[in-house]
N, C-alpha and C positions, 0 to 999 in steps of 0.2 A: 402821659404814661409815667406810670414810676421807676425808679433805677431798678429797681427789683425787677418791674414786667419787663423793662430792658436788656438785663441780662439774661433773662428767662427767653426773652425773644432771639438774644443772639445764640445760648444752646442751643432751640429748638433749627434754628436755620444751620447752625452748625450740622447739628443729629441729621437734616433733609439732607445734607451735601453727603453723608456716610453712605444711608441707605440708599441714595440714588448712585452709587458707586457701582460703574460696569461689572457686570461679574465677570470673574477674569479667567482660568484655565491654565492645562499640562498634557504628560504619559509617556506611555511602551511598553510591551509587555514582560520584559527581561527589566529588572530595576536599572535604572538608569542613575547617573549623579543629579542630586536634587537641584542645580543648578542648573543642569538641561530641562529638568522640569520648566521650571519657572520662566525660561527663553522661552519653551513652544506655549505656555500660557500666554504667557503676554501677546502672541500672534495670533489665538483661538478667537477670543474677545472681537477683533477687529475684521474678522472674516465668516463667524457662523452666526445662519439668525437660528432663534431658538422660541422657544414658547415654556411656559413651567408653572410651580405652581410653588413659593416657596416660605418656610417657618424662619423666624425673626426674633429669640430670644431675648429678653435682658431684663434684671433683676426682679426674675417671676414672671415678669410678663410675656405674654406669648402673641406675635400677630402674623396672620396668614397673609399671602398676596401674591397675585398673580403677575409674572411679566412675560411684554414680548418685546424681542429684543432684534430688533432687522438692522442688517449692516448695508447701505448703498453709497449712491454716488456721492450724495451730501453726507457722508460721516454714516453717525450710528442716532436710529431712533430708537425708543422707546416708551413703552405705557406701562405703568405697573398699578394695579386694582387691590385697595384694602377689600380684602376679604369677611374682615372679623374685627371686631372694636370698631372706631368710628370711621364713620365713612368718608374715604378720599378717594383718589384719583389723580395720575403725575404721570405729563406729557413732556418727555423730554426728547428735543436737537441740538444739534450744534448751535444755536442760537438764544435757545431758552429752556428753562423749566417753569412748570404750568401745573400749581395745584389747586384740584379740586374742592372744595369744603362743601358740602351739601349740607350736613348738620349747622353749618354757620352762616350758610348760604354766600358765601365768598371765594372769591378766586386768588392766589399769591402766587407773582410771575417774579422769576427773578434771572438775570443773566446767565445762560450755561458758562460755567467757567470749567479749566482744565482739573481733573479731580486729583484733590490732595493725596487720597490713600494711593503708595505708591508700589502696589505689587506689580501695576500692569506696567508699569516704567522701570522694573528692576533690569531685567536684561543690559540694559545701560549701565548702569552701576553699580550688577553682583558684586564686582570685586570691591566695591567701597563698600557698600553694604558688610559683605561679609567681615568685615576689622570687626563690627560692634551686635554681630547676631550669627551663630550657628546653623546652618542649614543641613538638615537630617533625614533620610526616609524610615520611618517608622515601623513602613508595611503597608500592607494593602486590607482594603474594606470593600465594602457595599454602599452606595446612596441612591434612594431610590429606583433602587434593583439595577443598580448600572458599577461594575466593577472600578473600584479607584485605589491609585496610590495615595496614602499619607505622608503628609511634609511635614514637618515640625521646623521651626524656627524662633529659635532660644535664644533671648539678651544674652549680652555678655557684663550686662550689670544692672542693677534694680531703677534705673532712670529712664527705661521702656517694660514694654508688655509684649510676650511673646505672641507667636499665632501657631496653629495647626490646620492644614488645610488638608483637604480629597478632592482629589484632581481624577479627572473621571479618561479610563484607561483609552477610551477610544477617539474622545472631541478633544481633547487636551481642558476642558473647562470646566472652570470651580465648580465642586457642588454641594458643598458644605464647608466653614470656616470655623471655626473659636477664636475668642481674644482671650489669653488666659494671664493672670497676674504672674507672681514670683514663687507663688508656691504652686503653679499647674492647675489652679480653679479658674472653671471657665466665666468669665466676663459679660461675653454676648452669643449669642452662636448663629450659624445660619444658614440652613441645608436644603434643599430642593426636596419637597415629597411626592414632585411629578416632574418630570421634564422631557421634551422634545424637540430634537434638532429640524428644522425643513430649508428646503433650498431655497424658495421662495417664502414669502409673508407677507399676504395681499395689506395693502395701505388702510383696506377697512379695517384691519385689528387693530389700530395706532389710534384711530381715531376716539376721541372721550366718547363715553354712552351722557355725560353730563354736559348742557350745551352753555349752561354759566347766565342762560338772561335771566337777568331780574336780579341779579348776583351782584355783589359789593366788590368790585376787581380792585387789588392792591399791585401796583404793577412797577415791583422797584428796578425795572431794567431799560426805565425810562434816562433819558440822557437828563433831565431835569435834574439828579443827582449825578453831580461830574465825580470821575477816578481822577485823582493827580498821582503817576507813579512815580513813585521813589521820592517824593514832594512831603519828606516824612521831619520829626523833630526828635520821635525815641527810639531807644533801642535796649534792647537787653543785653544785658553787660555777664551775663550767666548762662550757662548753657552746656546739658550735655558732650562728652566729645563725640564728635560727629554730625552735631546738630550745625545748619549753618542758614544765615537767612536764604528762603526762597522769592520772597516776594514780598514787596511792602508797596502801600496805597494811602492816600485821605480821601475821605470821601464823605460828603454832604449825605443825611441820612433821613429819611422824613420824621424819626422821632427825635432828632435835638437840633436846634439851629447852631450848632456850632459842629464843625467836622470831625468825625471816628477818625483817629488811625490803626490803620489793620497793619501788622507786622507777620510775618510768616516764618517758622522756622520748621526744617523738617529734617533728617537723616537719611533720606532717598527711603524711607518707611513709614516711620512716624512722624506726624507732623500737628506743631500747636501754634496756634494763632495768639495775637496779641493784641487786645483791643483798647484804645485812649483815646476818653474822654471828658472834656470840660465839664466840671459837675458845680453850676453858679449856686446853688442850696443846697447842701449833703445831708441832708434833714434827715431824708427816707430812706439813704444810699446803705444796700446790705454788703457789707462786705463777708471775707472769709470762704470758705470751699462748699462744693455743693457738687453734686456728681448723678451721671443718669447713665444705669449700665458699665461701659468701659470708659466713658466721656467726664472728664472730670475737671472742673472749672476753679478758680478763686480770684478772688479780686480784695486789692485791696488800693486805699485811697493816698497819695500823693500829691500835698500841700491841696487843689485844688480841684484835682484830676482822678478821678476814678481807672484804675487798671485791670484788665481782665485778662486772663489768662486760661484757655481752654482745647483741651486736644484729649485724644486716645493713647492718653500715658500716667503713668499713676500720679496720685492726690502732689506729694511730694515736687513731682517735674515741676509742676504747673505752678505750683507756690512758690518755688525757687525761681522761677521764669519771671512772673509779675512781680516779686519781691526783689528782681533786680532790672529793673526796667527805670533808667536813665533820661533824662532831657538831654539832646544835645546840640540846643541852640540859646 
């Protein structure tokens, strides 16, 4: 595989951990402070199952998809069905995520890990949060014929990207978001154009309609690729204030015999990954920025090492990120 399909791969795996992002929740009907919002969100998520039907913007493009969302005893399940463009399918638990490829007749399993976008973990650290993003209510709208308040939350300087949310008056839960830049254009967006709460959600809704035989399973949540945590050599020496590492890894990957380091940094909001790699022929290695929707990546090469740099913060973060990423052994 090429450095190019490589990075192209770690995007796309990137972009799968976004959209697999629990949709999270708010409300009341007297406006409430936006910060109370955001506590009953964060609680809606982990307690209603729901069914829906929702749109998926970003740069022009538009894709539909179904999810169902059941809260039990093991955590939270989920299936969510492309509707429109090419066909998938993504089974996810606490243990895994399980995508579909029909069109390519392949299946890509990969570890459920805890998710990066951190709205449904604010409650813990509004008050940190709030030093470096404004929280605001806007007012109130419609989604999908269901009454919400609007959030708005605004940087407090051009090294993130703001968001607007509608938090729907009665479940406390998201039902439409924007990622909006520095001038208030939106990014990515992402609204419900059906949804329904139930108390139950029989186990048959979970299950794939795709059963995978015959299918080419790529299944990287095999232990045959070990995590060393904190078993790391770089670090980024730059970084927003607020920004602080959340998590750093090596780990064995099946496209290079030599091991990625994944570095983590985020603001209890936004958060970018850092990825280093030994690159023994730089022949093909593309460096410089490249961007999909809000997701905006660069890399560039050190003495032998390829550096990537990739998160939902503008062109700029990311370049200053991997352009200051350090050896420190």
């Amino acid at each position: 595989m090429s450095h190019k399909g490589i990075r192209y791969n770690l995007l796309s795996r990137f972009l799968l951990l976004l959209i697999l992002v629990p949709v999270s929740s708010f409300a009341t009907d007297q406006m409430p402070p936006a910060q109370q919002l955001i506590r009953q969100m964060s609680e809606a998520n982990h307690k209603l199952n729901y069914e829906g039907v929702f749109i998926y913007r970003r740069q022009g493009k538009m894709d539909t998809m179904r999810i169902i969302h059941k809260v039990g005893e093991n955590g939270i399940h989920e299936r969510i069905v492309s509707l429109t463009g090419f066909a998938r399918e993504v089974i996810r638990d606490k243990n895994s995520v399980t995508c579909f490829l029909p069109d390519d007749e392949s299946v890509m399993v990969e570890k459920s890990t805890p998710r990066q976008f951190k709205i449904s973990q604010l409650p813990e650290q509004i008050n940190k949060v709030s030093e470096y993003y404004t929280f605001s209510i806007a007012g109130q709208d419609r989604v999908a014929n269901r009454p919400t308040w609007v959030v708005d939350i605004v940087p407090k300087d051009d090294y993130r990207y703001g968001y607007q949310l509608w938090i729907d008056l009665e479940s406390k839960l998201l039902l439409k978001s924007e990622l909006k830049n520095k001038k208030g254009v939106p990014l990515e967006q992402f609204f419900f154009a059906k949804f329904q709460i139930f108390d139950e959600i029989p186990d048959e809704w979970l299950k794939p309609e795709i059963s995978g035989v015959g299918y080419t399973w790529h299944d990287n949540s095999s232990e045959d690729f070990p995590v060393h945590k904190g078993d790391v050599s770089w670090k980024a020496t730059w970084m927003p204030d607020g920004f602080v590492m959340s998590d750093q890894e090596k780990q064995s990957v099946e496209e290079s015999q030599m091991p990625v380091e994944h570095l983590m940094y985020s603001d209890g909001l936004a958060t970018v990954s850092v990825f280093v790699e030994k690159i023994d022929k730089p022949v093909n290695v593309v460096t410089g920025p490249s961007s999909m929707g809000g997701v905006n990546t660069f890399s560039t090469m050190t003495d032998s090492y390829l550096i990537t740099a990739i998160g939902e913060v503008p062109r700029d973060t990311v370049m200053l990120f991997a352009k200051s990423v350090v050896s420190i052994k």
